[in-house]
C-alpha positions in Angstrom: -24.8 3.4 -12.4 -23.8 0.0 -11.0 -27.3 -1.1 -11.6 -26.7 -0.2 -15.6 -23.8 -1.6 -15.8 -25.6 -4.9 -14.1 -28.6 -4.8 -16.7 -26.4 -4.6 -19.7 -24.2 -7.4 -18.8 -26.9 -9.8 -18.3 -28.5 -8.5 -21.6 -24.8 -8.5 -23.3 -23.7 -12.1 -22.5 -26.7 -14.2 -24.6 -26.0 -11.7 -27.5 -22.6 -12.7 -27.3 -23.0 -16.3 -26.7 -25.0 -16.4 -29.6 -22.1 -14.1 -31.6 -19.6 -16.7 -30.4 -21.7 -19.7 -31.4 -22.3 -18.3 -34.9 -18.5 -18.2 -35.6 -17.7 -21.4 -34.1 -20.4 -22.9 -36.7 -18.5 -20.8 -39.6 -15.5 -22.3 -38.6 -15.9 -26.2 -37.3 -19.8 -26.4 -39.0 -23.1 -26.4 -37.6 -23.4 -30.2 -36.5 -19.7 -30.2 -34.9 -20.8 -27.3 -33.1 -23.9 -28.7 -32.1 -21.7 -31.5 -30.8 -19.3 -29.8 -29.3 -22.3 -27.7 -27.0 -23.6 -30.9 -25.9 -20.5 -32.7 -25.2 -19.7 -29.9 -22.7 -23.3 -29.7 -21.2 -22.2 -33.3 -20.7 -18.9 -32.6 -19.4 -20.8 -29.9 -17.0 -22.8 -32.2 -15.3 -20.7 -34.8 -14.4 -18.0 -32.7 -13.0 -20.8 -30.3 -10.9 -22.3 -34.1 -9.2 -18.7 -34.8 -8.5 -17.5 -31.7 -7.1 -20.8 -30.9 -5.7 -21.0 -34.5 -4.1 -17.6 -34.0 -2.7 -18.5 -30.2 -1.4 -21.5 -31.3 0.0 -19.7 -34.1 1.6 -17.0 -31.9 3.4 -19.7 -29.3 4.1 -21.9 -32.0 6.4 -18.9 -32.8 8.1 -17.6 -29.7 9.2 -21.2 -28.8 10.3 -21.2 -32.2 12.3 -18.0 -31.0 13.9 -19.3 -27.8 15.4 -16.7 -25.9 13.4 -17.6 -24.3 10.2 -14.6 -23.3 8.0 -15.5 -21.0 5.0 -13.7 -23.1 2.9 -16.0 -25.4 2.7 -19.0 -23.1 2.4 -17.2 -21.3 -0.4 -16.6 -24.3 -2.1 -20.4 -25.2 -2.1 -20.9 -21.9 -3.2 -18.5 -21.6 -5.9 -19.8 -25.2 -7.5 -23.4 -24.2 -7.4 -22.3 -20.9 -9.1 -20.2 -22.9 -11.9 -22.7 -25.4 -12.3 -25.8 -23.2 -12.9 -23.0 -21.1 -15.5 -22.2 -24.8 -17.2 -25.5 -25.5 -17.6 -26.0 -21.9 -20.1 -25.8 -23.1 -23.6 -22.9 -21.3 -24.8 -18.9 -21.2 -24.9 -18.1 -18.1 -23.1 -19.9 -18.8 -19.8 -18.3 -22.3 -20.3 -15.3 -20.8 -19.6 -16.0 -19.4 -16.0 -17.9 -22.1 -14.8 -15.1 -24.5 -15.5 -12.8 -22.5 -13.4 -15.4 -22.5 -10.3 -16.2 -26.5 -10.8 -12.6 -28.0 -11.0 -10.9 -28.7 -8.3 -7.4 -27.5 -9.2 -8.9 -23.9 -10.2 -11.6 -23.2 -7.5 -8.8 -22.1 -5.1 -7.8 -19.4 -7.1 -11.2 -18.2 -8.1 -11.9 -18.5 -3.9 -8.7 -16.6 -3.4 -9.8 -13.9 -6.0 -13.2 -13.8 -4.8 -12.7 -13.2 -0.9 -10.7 -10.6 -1.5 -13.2 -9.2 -4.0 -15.6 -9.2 -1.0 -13.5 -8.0 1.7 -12.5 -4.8 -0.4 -16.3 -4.6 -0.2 -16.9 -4.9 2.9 -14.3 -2.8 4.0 -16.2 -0.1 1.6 -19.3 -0.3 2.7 -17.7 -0.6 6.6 -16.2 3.3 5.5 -19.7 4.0 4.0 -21.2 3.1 7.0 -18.8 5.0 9.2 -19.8 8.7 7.6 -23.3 8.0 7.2 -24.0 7.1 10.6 -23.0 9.5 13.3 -20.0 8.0 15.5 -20.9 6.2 18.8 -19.7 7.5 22.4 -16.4 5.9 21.6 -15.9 8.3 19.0 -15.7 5.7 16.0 -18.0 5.1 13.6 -21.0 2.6 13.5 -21.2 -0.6 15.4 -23.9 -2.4 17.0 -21.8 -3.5 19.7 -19.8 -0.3 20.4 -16.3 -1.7 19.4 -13.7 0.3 17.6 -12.3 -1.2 14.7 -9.3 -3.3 14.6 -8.9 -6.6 15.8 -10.8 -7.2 18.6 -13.9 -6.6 16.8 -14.9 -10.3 16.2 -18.7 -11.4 17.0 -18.5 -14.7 16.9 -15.5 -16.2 19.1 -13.2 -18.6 17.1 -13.1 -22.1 18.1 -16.5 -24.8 19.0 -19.3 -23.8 20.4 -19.9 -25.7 24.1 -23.7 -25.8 25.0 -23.8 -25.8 28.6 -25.8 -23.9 31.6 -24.3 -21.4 34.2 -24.8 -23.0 37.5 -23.8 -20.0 40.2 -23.4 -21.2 43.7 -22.5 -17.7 45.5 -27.0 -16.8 45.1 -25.6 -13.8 42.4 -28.7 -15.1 40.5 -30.6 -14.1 43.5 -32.7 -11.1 43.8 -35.2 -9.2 46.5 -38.2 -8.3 45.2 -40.5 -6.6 48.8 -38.7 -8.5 51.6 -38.7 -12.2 49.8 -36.0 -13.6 47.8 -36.7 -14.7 44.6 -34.2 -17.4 42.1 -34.5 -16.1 38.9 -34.5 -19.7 37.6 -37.6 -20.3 39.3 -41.1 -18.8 40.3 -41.3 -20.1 43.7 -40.7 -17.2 46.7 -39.2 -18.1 50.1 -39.1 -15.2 53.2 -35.7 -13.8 54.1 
């Protein structure tokens, strides 16, 4: 059913771009209206190189950083998403793809469209709970064997800090037939 509903929207919005068109003509004139379509294809592409200069910008730098805040990915995300629906010849996609592009509307459509996804997620999380069987902990699925709640982050919060673990007490030791053998190294030396 979803899938339907998908099929006909994409289907529904050209004949009603070109419905919109026709009665923008009928009102303003076919040449104004012809005007008016490319002054906002125009418009479209100057405001997605700005914004998407300016999210690409802020993007880099937070992946310089270490640090990657979803702000800035969303913001990438949301101008490529208004550009490609300002670029459609027509007044009614206009309309959305304005709010994703400017600046002072693309927190709102942000706000509006995390929450979108986590009511999603959270979905197919309780989807995913009675479809596969629950784990020894008696919840339902997780690759790592955590309940839910809050502890259940993969990714710790803060930098990431290459580095190598260095142990000086031999626990990275092991005996393998009488020799003792480094796991960092293929060399054997008697015990």
């Amino acid at each position: 059913m979803p899938l339907l509903l998908i099929v006909l929207g994409i289907l529904a919005v050209p004949v009603l771009e070109i419905l919109v068109i026709l009665q923008v003509g009928a009102a303003i004139g076919g040449w104004a209206t012809a005007g008016l379509l490319a002054a906002e294809a125009v418009l479209g592409v100057w405001l997605v190189r700005r914004e998407g200069r300016r999210a690409w910008g802020a993007l880099n730098d937070t992946l310089r950083s270490g640090v990657l805040h979803d702000r800035e990915l969303g913001d990438a995300a949301l101008v490529m998403a208004g550009g490609m629906l300002l670029l459609f010849p027509g007044f009614l996609t206009d309309v959305p793809g304005l709010l994703l592009v400017l600046p002072f509307t693309r927190p709102l459509a942000r706000r509006a469209l995390s929450r979108f996804a986590e009511r999603r997620m959270r979905a197919a999380e309780e989807r995913a709970a009675t479809v596969f069987p629950p784990g020894l902990g008696g919840t339902g699925f997780d690759p790592f064997g955590r309940g839910p709640g809050p502890g259940r982050v993969e990714t710790p919060p803060g930098p990431v800090v290459r580095g190598e673990v260095i142990r000086e007490d031999g626990a990275g030791d092991r005996e393998a037939g009488g020799q003792v053998v480094r796991e960092d190294d293929d060399t054997a030396s008697r015990a």
